[in-house]
Backbone as a printed PyTorch tensor [residue, N CA C, xyz], in Angstrom:
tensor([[[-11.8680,  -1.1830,  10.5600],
         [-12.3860,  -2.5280,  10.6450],
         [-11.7880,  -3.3300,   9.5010]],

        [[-11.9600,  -4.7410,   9.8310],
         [-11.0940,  -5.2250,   8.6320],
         [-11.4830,  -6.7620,   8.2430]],

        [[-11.8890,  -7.3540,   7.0320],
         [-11.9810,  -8.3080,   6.9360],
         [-11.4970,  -9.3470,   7.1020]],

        [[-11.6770, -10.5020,   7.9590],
         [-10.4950, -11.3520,   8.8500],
         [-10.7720, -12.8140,   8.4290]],

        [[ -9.9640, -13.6740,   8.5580],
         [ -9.7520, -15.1020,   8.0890],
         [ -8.8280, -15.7840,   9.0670]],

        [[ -9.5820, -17.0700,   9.9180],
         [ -8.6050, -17.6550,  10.5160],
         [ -8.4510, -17.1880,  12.6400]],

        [[ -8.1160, -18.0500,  13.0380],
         [ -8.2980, -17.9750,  13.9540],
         [ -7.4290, -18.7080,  15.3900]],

        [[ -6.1720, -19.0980,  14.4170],
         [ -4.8200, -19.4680,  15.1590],
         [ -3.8390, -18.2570,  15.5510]],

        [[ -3.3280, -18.3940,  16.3020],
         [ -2.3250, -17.4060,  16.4460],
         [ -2.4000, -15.6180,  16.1840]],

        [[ -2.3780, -15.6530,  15.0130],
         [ -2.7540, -14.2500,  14.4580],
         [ -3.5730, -14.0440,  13.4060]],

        [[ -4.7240, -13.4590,  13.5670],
         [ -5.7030, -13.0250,  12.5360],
         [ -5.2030, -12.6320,  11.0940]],

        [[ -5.5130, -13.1630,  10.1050],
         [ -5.2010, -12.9810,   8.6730],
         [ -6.1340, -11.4660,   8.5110]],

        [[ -5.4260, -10.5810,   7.9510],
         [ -6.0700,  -9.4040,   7.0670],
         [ -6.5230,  -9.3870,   5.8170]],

        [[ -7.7030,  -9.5620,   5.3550],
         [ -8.2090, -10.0300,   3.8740],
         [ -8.5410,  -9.0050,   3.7180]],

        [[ -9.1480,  -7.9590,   3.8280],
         [ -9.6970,  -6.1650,   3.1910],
         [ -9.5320,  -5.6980,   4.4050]],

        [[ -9.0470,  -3.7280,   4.3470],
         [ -9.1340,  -3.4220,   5.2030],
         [-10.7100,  -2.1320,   4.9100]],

        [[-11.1690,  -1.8590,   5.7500],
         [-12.0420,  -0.6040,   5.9600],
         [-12.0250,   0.5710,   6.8290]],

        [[-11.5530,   1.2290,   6.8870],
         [-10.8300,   2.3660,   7.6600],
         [-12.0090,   3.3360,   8.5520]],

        [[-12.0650,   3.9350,   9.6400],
         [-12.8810,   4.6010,  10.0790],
         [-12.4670,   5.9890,   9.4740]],

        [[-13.2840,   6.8510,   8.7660],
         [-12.9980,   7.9320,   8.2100],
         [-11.8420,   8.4660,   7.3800]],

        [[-11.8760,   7.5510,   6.9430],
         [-10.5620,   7.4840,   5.4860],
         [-10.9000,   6.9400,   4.5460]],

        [[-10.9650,   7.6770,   2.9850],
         [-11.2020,   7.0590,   1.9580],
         [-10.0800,   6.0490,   1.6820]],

        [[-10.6820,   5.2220,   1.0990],
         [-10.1280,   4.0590,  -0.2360],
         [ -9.6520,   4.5320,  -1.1520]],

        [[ -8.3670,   4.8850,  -1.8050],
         [ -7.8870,   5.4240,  -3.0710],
         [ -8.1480,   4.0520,  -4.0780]],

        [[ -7.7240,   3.1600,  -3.7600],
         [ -7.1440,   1.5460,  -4.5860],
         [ -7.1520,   0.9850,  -3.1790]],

        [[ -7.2080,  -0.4880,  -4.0380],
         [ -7.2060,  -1.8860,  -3.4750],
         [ -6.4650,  -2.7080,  -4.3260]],

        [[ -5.5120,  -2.8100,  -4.0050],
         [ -4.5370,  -3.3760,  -5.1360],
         [ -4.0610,  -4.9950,  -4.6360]],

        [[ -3.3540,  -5.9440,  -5.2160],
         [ -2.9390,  -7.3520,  -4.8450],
         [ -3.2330,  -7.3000,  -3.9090]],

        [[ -2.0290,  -7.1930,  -3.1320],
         [ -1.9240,  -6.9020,  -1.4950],
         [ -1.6980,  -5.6860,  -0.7080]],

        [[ -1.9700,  -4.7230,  -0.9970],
         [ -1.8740,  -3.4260,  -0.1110],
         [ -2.8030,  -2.4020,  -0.5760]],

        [[ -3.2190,  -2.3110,   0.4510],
         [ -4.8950,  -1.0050,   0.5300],
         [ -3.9730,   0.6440,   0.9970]],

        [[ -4.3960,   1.3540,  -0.3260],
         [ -4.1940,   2.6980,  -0.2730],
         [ -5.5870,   3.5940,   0.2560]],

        [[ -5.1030,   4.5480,   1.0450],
         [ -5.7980,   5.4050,   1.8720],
         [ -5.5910,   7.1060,   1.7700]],

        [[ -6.3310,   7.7920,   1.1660],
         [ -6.3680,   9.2120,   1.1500],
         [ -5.9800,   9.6240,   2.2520]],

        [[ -5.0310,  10.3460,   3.1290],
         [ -5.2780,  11.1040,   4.3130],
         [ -5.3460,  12.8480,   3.6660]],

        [[ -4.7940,  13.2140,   2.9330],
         [ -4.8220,  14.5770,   2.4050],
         [ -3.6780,  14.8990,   0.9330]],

        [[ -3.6810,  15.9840,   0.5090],
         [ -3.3870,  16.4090,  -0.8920],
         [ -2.1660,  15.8790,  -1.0340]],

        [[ -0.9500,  15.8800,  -0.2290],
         [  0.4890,  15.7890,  -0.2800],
         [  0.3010,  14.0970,   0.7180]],

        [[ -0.2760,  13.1680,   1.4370],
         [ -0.1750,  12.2240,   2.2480],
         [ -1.2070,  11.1750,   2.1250]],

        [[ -0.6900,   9.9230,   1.9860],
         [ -1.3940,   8.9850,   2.0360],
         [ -1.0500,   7.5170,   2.8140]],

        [[ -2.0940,   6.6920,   2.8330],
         [ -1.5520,   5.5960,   4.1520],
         [ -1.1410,   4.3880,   3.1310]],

        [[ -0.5530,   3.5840,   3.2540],
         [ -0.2050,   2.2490,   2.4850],
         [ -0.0010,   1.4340,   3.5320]],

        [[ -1.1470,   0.0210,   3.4820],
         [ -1.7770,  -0.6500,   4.2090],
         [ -1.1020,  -2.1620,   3.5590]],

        [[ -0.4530,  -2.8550,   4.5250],
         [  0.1850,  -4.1390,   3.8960],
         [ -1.0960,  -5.0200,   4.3590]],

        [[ -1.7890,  -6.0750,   3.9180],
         [ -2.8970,  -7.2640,   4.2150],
         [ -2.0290,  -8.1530,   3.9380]],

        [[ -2.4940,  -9.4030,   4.7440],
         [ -2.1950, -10.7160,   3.8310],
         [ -2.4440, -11.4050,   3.1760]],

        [[ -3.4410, -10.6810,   2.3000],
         [ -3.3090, -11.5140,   0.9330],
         [ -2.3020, -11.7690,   0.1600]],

        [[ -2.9220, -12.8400,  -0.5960],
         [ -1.3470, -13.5340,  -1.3520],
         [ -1.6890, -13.4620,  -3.0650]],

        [[ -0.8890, -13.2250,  -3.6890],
         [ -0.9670, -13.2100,  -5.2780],
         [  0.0980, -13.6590,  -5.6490]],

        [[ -0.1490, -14.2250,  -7.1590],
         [  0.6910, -15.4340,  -7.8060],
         [ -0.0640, -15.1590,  -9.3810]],

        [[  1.3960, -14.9250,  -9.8650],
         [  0.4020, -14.2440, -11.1020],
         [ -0.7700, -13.5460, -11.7250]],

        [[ -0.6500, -12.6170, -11.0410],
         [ -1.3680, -11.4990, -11.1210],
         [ -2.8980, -11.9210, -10.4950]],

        [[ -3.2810, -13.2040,  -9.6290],
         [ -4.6130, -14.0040,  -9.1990],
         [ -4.4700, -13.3890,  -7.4890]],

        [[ -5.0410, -13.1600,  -6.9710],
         [ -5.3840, -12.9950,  -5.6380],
         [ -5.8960, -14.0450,  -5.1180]],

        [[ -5.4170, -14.8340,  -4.1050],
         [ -5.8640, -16.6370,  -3.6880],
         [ -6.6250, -15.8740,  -2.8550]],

        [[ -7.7630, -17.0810,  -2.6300],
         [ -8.8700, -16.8050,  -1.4910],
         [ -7.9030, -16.5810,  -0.0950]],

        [[ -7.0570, -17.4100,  -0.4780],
         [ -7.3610, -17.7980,   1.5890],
         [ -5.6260, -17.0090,   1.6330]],

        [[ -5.7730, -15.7730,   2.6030],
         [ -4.3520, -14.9520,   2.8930],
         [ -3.7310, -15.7400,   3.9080]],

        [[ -2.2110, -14.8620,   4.1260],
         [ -1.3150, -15.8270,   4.9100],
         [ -1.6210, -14.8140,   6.6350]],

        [[ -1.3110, -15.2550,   7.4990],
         [ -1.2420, -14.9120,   8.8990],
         [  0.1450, -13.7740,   8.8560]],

        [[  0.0490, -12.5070,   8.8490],
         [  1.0950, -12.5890,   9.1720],
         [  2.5350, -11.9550,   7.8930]],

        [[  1.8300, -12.3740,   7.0240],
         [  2.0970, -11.6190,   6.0160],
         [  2.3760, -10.0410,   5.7120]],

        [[  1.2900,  -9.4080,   6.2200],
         [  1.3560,  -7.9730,   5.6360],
         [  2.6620,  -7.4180,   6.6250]],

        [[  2.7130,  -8.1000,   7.7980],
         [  3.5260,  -7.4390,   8.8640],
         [  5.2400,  -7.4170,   8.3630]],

        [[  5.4400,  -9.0300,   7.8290],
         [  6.9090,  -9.2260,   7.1920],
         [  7.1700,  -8.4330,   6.0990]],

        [[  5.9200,  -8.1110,   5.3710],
         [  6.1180,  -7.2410,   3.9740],
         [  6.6140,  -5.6560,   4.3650]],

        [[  5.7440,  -5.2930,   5.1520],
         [  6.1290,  -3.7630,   5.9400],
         [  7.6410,  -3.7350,   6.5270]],

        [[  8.0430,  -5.1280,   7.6590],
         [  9.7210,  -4.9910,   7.8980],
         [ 10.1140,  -4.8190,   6.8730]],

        [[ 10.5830,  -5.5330,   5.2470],
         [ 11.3420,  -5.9860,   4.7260],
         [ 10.8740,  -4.1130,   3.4840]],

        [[  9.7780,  -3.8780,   3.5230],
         [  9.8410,  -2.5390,   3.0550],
         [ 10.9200,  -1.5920,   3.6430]],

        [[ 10.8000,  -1.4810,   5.1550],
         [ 10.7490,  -0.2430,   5.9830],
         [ 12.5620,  -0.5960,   6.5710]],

        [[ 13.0080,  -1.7240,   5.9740],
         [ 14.2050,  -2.0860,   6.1980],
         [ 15.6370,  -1.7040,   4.9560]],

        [[ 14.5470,  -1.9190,   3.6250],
         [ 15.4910,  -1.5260,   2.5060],
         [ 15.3100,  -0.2770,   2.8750]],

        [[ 14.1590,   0.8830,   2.4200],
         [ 14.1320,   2.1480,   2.4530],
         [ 15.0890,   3.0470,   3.3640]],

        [[ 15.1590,   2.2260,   4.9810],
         [ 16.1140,   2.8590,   5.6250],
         [ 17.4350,   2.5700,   5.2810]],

        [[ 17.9940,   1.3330,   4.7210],
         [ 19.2200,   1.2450,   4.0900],
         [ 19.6880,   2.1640,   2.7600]],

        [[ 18.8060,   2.2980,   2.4390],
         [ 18.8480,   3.3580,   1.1670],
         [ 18.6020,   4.2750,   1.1580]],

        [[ 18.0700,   5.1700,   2.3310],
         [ 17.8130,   6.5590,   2.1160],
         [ 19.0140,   7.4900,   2.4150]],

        [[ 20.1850,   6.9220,   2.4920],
         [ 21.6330,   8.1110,   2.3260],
         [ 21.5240,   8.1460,   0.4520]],

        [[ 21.3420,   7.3440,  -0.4200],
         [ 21.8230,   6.7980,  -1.5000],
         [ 20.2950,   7.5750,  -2.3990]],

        [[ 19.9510,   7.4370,  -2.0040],
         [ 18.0190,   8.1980,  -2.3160],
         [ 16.9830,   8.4830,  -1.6400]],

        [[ 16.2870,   9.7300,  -1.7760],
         [ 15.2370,   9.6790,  -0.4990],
         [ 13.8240,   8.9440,  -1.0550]],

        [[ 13.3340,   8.5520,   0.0490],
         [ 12.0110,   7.9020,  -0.5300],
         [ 10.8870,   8.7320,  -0.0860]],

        [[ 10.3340,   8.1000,  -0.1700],
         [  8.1650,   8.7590,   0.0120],
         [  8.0640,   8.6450,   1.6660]],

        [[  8.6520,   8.1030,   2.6360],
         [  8.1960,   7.6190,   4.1730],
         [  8.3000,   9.2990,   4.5620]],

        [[  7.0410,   9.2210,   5.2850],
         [  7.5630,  10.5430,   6.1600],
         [  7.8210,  10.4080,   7.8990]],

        [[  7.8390,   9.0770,   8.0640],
         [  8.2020,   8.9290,   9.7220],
         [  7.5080,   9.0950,  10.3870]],

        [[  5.8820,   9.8590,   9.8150],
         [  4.9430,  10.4450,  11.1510],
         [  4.4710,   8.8920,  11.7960]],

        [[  4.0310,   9.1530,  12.7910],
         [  3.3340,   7.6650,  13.7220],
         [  1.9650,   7.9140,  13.4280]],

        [[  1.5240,   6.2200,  13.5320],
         [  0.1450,   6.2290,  12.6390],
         [ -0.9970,   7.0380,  13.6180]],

        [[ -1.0260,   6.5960,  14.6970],
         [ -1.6150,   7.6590,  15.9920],
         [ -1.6710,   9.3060,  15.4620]],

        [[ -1.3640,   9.3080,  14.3810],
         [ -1.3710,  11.2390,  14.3320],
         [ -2.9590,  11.1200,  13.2920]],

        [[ -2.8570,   9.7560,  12.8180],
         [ -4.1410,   9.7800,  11.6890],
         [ -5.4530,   9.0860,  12.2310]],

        [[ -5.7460,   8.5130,  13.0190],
         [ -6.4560,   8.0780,  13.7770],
         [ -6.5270,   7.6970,  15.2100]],

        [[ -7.6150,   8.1560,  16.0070],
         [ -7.8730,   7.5540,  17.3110],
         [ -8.5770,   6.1400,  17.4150]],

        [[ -8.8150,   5.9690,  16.2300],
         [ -9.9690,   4.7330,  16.4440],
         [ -8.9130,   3.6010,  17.2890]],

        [[ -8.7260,   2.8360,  18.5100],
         [ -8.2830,   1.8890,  18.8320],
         [ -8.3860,   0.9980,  17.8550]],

        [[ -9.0510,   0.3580,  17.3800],
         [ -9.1360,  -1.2950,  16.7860],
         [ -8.9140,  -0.5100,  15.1040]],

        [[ -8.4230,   0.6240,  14.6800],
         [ -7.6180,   0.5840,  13.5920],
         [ -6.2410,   0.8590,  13.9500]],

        [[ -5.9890,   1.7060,  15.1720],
         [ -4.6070,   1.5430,  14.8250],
         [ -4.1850,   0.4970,  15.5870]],

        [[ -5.0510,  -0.9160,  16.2780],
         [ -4.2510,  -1.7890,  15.9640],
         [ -3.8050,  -2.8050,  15.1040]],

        [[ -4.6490,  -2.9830,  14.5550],
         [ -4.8060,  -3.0550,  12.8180],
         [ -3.6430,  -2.3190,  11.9630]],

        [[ -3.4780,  -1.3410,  11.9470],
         [ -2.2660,  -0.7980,  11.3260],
         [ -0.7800,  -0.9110,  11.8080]],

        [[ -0.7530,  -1.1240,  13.3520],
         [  0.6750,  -1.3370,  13.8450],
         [  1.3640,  -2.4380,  13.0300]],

        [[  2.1620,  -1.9340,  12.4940],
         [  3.6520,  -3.0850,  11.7190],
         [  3.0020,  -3.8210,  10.6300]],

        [[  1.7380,  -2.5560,   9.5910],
         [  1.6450,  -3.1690,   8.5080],
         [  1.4340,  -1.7560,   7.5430]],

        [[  1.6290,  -0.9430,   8.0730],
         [  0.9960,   0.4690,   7.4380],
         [  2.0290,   1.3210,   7.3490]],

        [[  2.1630,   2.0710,   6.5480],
         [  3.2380,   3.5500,   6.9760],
         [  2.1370,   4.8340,   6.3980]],

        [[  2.9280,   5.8390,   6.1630],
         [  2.4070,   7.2320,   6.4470],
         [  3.1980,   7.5780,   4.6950]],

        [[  3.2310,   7.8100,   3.7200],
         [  3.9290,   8.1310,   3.3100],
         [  3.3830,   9.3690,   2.2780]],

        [[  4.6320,  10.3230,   1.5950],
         [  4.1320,  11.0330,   0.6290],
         [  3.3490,  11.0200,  -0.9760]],

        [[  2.7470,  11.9260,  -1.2600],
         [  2.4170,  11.4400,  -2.6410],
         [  3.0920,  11.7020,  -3.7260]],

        [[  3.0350,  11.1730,  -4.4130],
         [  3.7960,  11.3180,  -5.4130],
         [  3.4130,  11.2200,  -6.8020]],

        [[  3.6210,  12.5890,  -7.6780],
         [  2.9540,  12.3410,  -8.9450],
         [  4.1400,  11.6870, -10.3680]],

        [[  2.9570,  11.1550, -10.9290],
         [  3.5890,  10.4560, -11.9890],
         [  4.8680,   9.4160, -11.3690]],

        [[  4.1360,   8.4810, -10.4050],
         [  5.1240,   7.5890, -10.1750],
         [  4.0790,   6.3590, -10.3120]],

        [[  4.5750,   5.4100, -10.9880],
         [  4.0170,   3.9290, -11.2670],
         [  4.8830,   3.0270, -10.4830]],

        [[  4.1540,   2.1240, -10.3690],
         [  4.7970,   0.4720,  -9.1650],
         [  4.1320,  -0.5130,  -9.5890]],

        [[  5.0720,  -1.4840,  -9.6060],
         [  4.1370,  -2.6150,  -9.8370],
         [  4.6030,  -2.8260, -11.5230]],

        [[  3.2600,  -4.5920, -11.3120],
         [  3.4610,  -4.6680, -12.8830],
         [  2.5010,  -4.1010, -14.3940]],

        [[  2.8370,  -3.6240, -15.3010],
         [  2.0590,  -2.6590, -16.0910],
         [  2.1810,  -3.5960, -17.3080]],

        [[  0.7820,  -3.4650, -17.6830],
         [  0.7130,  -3.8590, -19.2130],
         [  0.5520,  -3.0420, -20.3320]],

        [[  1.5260,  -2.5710, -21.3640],
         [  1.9170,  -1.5350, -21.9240],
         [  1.0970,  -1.8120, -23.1260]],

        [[  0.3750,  -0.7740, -23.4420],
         [ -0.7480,  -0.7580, -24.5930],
         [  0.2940,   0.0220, -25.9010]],

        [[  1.3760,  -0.3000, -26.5510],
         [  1.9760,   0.3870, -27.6230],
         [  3.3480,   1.4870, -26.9330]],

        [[  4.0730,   1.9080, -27.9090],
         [  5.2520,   2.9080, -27.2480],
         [  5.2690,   3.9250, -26.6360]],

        [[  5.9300,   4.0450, -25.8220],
         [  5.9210,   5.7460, -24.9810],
         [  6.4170,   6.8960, -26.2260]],

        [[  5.4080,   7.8170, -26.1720],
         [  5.8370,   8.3940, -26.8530],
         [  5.6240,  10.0240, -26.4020]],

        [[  6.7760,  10.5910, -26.6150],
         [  6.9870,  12.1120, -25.5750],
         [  6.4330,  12.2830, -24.1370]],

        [[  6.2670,  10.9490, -23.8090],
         [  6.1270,  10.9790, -21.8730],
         [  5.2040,  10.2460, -21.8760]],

        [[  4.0040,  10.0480, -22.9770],
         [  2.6470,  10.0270, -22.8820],
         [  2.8270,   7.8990, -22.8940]],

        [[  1.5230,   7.1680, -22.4570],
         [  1.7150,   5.9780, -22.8290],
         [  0.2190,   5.8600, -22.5790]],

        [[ -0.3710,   4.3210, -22.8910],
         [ -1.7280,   4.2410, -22.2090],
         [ -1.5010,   2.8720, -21.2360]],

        [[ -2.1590,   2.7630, -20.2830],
         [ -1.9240,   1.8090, -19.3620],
         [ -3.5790,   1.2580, -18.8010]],

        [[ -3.7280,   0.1070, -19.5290],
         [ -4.9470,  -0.4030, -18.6800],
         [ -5.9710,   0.5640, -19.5760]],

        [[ -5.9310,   1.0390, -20.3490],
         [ -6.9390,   2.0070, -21.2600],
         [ -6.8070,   3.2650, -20.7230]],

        [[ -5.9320,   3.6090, -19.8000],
         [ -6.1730,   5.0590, -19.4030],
         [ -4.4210,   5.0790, -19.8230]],

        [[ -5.0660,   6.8790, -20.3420],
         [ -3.7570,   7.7000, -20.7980],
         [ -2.8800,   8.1150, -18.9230]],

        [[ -1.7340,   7.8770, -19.7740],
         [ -0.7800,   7.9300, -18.6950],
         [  0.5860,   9.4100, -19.0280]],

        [[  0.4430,  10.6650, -18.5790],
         [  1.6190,  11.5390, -18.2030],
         [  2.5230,  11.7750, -17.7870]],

        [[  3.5670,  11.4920, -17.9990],
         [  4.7540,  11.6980, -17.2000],
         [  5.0520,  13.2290, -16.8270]],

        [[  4.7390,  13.7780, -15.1310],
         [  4.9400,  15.0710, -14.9780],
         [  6.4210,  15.2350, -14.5100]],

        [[  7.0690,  16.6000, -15.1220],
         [  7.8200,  16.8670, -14.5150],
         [  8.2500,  18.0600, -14.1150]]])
Protein backbone atom coordinates (compact mmCIF):
# COMPACT_ATOMS: atom_id res chain seq x y z
CA UNK A 1 0.00 0.00 0.00
CA UNK A 2 1.29 3.33 -0.52
CA UNK A 3 0.83 6.82 0.36
CA UNK A 4 -0.58 8.78 -2.69
CA UNK A 5 -0.87 12.51 -3.79
CA UNK A 6 -2.68 13.80 -6.75
CA UNK A 7 -4.96 12.62 -9.08
CA UNK A 8 -4.08 13.52 -12.85
CA UNK A 9 -2.67 11.16 -14.98
CA UNK A 10 -0.49 9.16 -12.67
CA UNK A 11 -0.63 8.81 -8.97
CA UNK A 12 2.37 10.44 -7.08
CA UNK A 13 4.14 7.88 -4.55
CA UNK A 14 4.76 9.77 -1.20
CA UNK A 15 5.61 6.54 1.34
CA UNK A 16 5.52 3.21 0.45
CA UNK A 17 4.11 0.28 2.97
CA UNK A 18 4.73 -3.10 1.82
CA UNK A 19 2.52 -6.20 2.56
CA UNK A 20 4.87 -8.41 4.60
CA UNK A 21 8.15 -6.79 4.21
CA UNK A 22 10.03 -4.90 6.65
CA UNK A 23 11.20 -1.23 6.33
CA UNK A 24 15.05 -1.20 6.61
CA UNK A 25 15.24 2.97 5.92
CA UNK A 26 13.26 5.59 4.43
CA UNK A 27 15.59 7.71 2.96
CA UNK A 28 15.05 11.21 0.53
CA UNK A 29 13.55 9.39 -2.09
CA UNK A 30 13.82 5.65 -2.04
CA UNK A 31 12.27 3.13 0.54
CA UNK A 32 14.55 0.14 1.43
CA UNK A 33 12.97 -3.26 2.11
CA UNK A 34 14.41 -6.40 3.96
CA UNK A 35 13.57 -9.44 1.77
CA UNK A 36 16.37 -11.75 3.43
CA UNK A 37 20.19 -11.95 4.73
CA UNK A 38 22.03 -11.57 1.23
CA UNK A 39 18.64 -9.45 -0.66
CA UNK A 40 16.90 -6.46 -0.44
CA UNK A 41 14.18 -4.31 -2.43
CA UNK A 42 15.04 -0.55 -3.36
CA UNK A 43 11.85 1.30 -3.91
CA UNK A 44 12.13 4.62 -6.14
CA UNK A 45 8.87 7.24 -4.77
CA UNK A 46 8.40 10.54 -5.98
CA UNK A 47 9.41 12.48 -3.64
CA UNK A 48 11.54 15.33 -4.34
CA UNK A 49 14.60 16.73 -2.25
CA UNK A 50 16.64 19.85 -2.63
CA UNK A 51 19.13 20.19 -0.17
CA UNK A 52 18.96 17.68 1.91
CA UNK A 53 14.70 19.05 2.64
CA UNK A 54 12.10 16.59 1.41
CA UNK A 55 9.20 19.03 -0.30
CA UNK A 56 5.71 18.18 0.68
CA UNK A 57 4.21 17.78 -2.53
CA UNK A 58 6.21 14.72 -4.87
CA UNK A 59 6.46 14.71 -8.61
CA UNK A 60 4.08 12.17 -10.76
CA UNK A 61 6.18 10.01 -12.12
CA UNK A 62 9.32 10.51 -10.79
CA UNK A 63 10.36 7.36 -9.06
CA UNK A 64 9.71 5.54 -12.47
CA UNK A 65 12.41 7.95 -14.56
CA UNK A 66 14.80 7.52 -11.56
CA UNK A 67 14.64 3.53 -11.81
CA UNK A 68 15.17 3.88 -16.04
CA UNK A 69 18.05 6.18 -15.69
CA UNK A 70 19.42 3.75 -12.67
CA UNK A 71 18.77 0.44 -14.48
CA UNK A 72 20.20 2.08 -17.74
CA UNK A 73 23.76 3.19 -16.43
CA UNK A 74 24.18 -0.13 -14.40
CA UNK A 75 23.51 -2.09 -17.59
CA UNK A 76 26.00 0.09 -19.50
CA UNK A 77 28.50 -0.57 -16.96
CA UNK A 78 28.28 -3.89 -15.89
CA UNK A 79 31.11 -5.30 -18.55
CA UNK A 80 33.41 -2.47 -16.80
CA UNK A 81 32.02 -3.47 -13.03
CA UNK A 82 29.50 -5.64 -11.57
CA UNK A 83 26.86 -4.09 -9.53
CA UNK A 84 24.32 -5.18 -6.67
CA UNK A 85 21.08 -5.94 -9.42
CA UNK A 86 20.31 -9.45 -9.34
CA UNK A 87 17.71 -9.50 -12.33
CA UNK A 88 15.17 -11.56 -10.26
CA UNK A 89 11.41 -10.18 -11.25
CA UNK A 90 9.63 -8.49 -8.53
CA UNK A 91 6.69 -11.26 -8.77
CA UNK A 92 9.21 -13.78 -7.06
CA UNK A 93 8.77 -11.38 -3.76
CA UNK A 94 5.26 -10.79 -3.64
CA UNK A 95 1.75 -11.87 -4.75
CA UNK A 96 0.04 -8.99 -3.36
CA UNK A 97 -1.51 -7.41 -6.79
CA UNK A 98 -1.73 -3.68 -5.77
CA UNK A 99 2.08 -3.97 -4.58
CA UNK A 100 3.48 -5.30 -7.37
CA UNK A 101 1.78 -2.77 -9.17
CA UNK A 102 3.16 -0.29 -7.24
CA UNK A 103 6.59 -1.64 -7.73
CA UNK A 104 6.55 -2.17 -11.61
CA UNK A 105 9.31 0.39 -13.11
CA UNK A 106 10.21 1.80 -9.71
CA UNK A 107 11.78 -1.04 -7.64
CA UNK A 108 14.59 -3.58 -8.30
CA UNK A 109 15.68 -6.69 -6.40
CA UNK A 110 19.13 -6.12 -5.50
CA UNK A 111 22.10 -7.59 -3.34
CA UNK A 112 23.39 -6.59 0.00
CA UNK A 113 26.14 -5.26 0.52
CA UNK A 114 28.39 -4.69 3.50
CA UNK A 115 30.25 -1.67 4.30
CA UNK A 116 28.99 0.18 1.32
CA UNK A 117 27.78 3.93 1.86
CA UNK A 118 25.65 6.16 -0.87
CA UNK A 119 24.63 9.23 -0.77
CA UNK A 120 25.60 12.37 1.00
CA UNK A 121 27.60 11.91 4.47
CA UNK A 122 28.48 14.30 7.02
CA UNK A 123 31.91 13.39 8.28
CA UNK A 124 32.32 13.78 12.09
CA UNK A 125 36.54 14.10 12.06
CA UNK A 126 39.23 11.74 9.98
CA UNK A 127 39.07 8.21 8.87
CA UNK A 128 41.21 6.62 10.72
CA UNK A 129 42.34 2.74 10.05
CA UNK A 130 38.86 2.16 8.26
CA UNK A 131 37.00 3.38 11.28
CA UNK A 132 34.98 6.99 10.91
CA UNK A 133 31.76 8.22 12.75
CA UNK A 134 28.84 9.19 10.61
CA UNK A 135 25.68 10.83 11.96
CA UNK A 136 27.01 9.72 15.62
CA UNK A 137 27.27 6.18 14.74
CA UNK A 138 30.68 4.45 14.38
CA UNK A 139 31.21 3.40 10.92
CA UNK A 140 33.64 -0.02 9.73
CA UNK A 141 35.01 -0.52 6.77
CA UNK A 142 34.75 -4.52 6.20
CA UNK A 143 36.89 -6.28 4.18
Amino acid sequence: MATTSGTVAETAVYDTELTGLTRLHRGKVRDLYALDDDRMLIVATDRLSAFDVVLPDPIPGKGHVLDEISRFWFARTSDIIPNHLTGEPLASITVNAADLALLEGRAVIVKRLVGVLAGGEEREGPVRDGRRRRKGRRIEARR
